[in-house]
Every structure is written in C-alpha cells, then in structure tokens.
N, C-alpha and C positions, 0 to 999 in steps of 0.2 A: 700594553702601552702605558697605561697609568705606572706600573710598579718601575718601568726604564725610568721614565721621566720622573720621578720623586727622587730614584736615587740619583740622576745628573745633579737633581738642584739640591739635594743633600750635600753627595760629594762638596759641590760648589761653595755652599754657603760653609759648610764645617772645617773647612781646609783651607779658610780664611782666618779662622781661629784655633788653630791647631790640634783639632779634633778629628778623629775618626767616623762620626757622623752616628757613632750606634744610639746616641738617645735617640735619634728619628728612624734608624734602621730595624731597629728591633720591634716599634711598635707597625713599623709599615708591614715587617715580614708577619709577625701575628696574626694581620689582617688575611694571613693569603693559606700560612701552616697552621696544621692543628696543635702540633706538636711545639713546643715551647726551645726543645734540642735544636730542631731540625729547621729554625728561625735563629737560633743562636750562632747555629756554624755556618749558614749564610751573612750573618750580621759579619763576624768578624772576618771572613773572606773580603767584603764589599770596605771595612774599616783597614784593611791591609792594603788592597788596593786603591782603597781614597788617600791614605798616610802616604804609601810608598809615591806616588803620586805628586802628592804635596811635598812632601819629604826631598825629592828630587828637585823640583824648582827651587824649594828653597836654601838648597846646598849648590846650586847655581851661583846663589846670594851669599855664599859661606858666611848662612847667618848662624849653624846650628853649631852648640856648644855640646860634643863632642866628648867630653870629657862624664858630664851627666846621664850619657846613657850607662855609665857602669851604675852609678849610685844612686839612679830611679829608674831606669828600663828594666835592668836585671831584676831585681823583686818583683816589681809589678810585673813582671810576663813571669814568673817564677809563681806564685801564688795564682796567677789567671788559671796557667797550666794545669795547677791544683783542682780548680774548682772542675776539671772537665772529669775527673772522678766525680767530685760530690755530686752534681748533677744526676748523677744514678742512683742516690741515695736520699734523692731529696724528695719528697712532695709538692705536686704541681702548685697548688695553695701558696706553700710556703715561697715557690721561685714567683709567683708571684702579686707576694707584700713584698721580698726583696727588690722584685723589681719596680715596685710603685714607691719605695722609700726613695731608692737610688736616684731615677727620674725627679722624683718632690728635692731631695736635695743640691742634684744639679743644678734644676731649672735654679734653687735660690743663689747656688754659688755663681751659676752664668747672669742673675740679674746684678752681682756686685762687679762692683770696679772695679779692678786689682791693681791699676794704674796709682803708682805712690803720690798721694795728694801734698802739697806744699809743702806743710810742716814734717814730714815724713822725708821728702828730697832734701831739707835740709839737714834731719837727723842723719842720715844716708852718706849727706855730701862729707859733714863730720867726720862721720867713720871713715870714710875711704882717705880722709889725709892724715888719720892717724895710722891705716892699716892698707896704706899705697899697694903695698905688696900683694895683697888679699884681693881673688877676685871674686869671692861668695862673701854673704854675711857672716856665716858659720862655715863650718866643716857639712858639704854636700854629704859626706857619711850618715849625719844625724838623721838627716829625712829618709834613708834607705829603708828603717821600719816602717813609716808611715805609708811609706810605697807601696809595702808590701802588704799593708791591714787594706789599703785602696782595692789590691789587685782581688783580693776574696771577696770582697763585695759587688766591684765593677764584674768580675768573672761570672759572679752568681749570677748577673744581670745580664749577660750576655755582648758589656757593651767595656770597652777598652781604658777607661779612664782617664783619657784626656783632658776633661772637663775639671778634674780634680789634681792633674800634678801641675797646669800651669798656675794655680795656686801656690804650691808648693815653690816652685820656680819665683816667682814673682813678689810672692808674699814675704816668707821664709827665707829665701836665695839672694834676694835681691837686687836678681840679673833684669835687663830691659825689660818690657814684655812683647817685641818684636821676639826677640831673641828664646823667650820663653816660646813662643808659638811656637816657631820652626824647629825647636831641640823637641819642642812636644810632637810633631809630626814623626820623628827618627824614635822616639817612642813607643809612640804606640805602634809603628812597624814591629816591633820586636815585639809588643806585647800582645797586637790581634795573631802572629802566628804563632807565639806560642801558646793562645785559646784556641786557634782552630785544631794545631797539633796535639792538644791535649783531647778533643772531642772524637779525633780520630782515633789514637791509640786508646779511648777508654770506649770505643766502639757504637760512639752517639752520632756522628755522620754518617746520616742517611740521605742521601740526596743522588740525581742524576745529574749528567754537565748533559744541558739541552744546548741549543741554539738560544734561545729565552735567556739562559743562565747564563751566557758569554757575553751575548748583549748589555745585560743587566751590571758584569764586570768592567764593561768599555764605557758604560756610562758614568759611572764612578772615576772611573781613571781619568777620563775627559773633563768632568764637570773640578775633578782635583786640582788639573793642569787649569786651570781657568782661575779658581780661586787664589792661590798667593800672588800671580800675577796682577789682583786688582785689590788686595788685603790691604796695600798701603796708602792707595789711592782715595781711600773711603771713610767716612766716621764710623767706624764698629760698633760705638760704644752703647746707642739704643738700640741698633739693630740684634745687639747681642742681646740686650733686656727684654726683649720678645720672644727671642728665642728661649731665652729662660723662662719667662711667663707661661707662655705655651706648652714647654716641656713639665713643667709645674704643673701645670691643669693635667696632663694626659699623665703623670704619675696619680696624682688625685683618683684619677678614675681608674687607675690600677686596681688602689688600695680600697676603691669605693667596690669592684668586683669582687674583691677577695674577701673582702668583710662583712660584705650582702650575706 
C-alpha cells in the first residue's frame, strides 16, 4: 500500500514538471530491492509510464516541440541504453556515489529558476527581432553532446534525466519553460525505454509482473494524468525548491553510505 501510493503522488507531482519522477523512484524502490538493477528497471518502467502519461495530455495542449526530440531524446536514450551494459561491470559502491552525486546535483539544478529573469527577457527579446526567423537561440544540434554526457550519468543512476535537459531547453534553447516541460515529458518516453530496453537485452531484468506490480504501473499512469492538468494552475516555483532540497538531502545520504 505505501509503495502504490508514493508512486501516485510521485507520478503527480513529477509530471507537473516534466520529469519522470526517478529521483524519488529509485530511492523508494531501494527501500524494498536489494539489488540496485532490479530497482533501476522498475524505476524506468514506472518513469515511462509517468512520461508517456504526461507526454499525452500534454500533446492534448500541442504544447511539445517536436522537432527537439531528435537533438536531445536521441542521445540521451542512446547513451541511457549504454549504461545497461556498464551496470554489469560496475561496483555496487561505485553505482552508488553515482547515484548520490546525481541526486546532490539535481536537487541543486531543481532549487534554481530557470525562468529568464528580466534583464535576460530583454536580452532575448533583442535577439529574436534580429533573428525573427530563428526559433532556438543556437542551433538545437549543439546541445546533442551534452545530452548525451547527461544520459551516462542519469543511466548510471537509474533515473531519466529530465531534471537536467529542461535546463538545457530553457537555459541554453531559449524556448518557454511551459513548453520545455512538455517536450521534456516526449523525452524522457524515449529515454526511460530505451534504459529499460537496454537492462533487458544486457540480461539485468529480473523481476515478476505480479498484481502488486500492475497496480504500482496504474498509479503512476493516473497520478501522471492528474499532473499537467493542474501544472498551470499552480505556483511551481517553491514547491519545486523543496523538492530540490529534499532530493539534495537523500543524495547526501547516498554519498554519506558509500563513504562510511
């Protein structure tokens, strides 16, 4: 009963921000498997179907830019895929300090704004009546490498990296950050199956589909469908600084295990 209901209100709250929800799913599933895999390949099942979820309303709202899934989905689920080899080669230890870095650097990238602060919207508005034409700040191609350094760490982590490309998008891109959220949900679709797909072909999915495990999928789905529906309606912006905070602390205490 606890593990349904964590991930409804994960789903919920992560798919308001255009995330897949694995910084909270991976440490939930920790709590339940011994195994570090056999938590990873349920994380990204549950961030597939919170994304696809999300992904779906918000293409309702033909808010998602379309065009960004080649020049940051592709890498990033391109390198995820990767890491479902290394994972066989790697030491529990080592996956996780990776995972208590990744966690310590989310929570700090989700405590920042990414919202363009005044002097920045007019540096912006500038550009855009010199380069009408142009609807990124740069060529979307530039960021495809960083996507892809994103995807080998988020992979390692077992969590999708949402938290880190609407940075990218928003930062970098220059596009809304409505607009970054919902192209991030279309995302991470592509990038949690191609980490679940890579954990299977590299023979690390170990798991049974119970009754338990189906449930645990519909509450995700559900609590997905509920979040961009009220996304707009709401001030995100400290509720998201909490969620960074928190996330922050429970990497902390990743790296405080590992280093004991």
């Amino acid at each position: 009963m606890f593990i349904t209901i964590s991930v409804f209100f994960i789903a919920l709250v992560f798919s308001m921000f255009g995330m897949g929800g694995g910084l909270f799913y991976m440490p939930l599933f920790l709590l339940f498997f011994d195994s570090f895999k056999e938590a990873s390949v349920l994380s990204f099942l549950c961030i597939l179907v919170t994304s696809f979820s999300s992904m779906s309303a918000y293409q309702q709202k033909k808010m998602i830019d379309w065009k960004l899934i080649g020049y940051i989905g592709i890498p990033l689920a391109a390198s995820i895929f990767i890491t479902g080899f290394l994972l066989k080669c790697t030491p529990m230890v080592f996956l996780t300090i990776i995972f208590g870095f990744t966690l310590l650097f989310a929570g700090i990238v989700m405590s920042i704004s990414f919202n363009n602060h005044s002097s920045l919207n007019k540096r912006y508005t500038a550009l855009k009546k010199l380069n009408y034409n142009k609807k990124y700040n740069i060529s979307p191609i530039f960021v495809s490498p960083l996507a892809f350094v994103i995807g080998l760490f988020a992979g390692m982590a077992g969590v999708a990296g949402g938290v880190f490309d609407i940075p990218l998008m928003v930062g970098i891109l220059k596009i809304s950050a409505h607009s970054a959220v919902a192209t991030s949900s279309a995302i991470i679709v592509l990038a949690s199956l191609s980490g679940w797909i890579g954990r299977v072909v590299s023979h690390d999915a170990a798991f049974n589909v119970s009754a338990e495990f189906l449930i645990i999928l519909l509450c995700a789905f559900l609590g997905a469908q509920i979040g961009p529906r009220i996304s707009l309606k709401i001030n995100k912006v400290v509720f998201k600084k909490i969620c960074g905070i928190f996330i922050g602390l429970v990497g902390m205490l990743y790296l405080y295990k590992a280093f004991l």
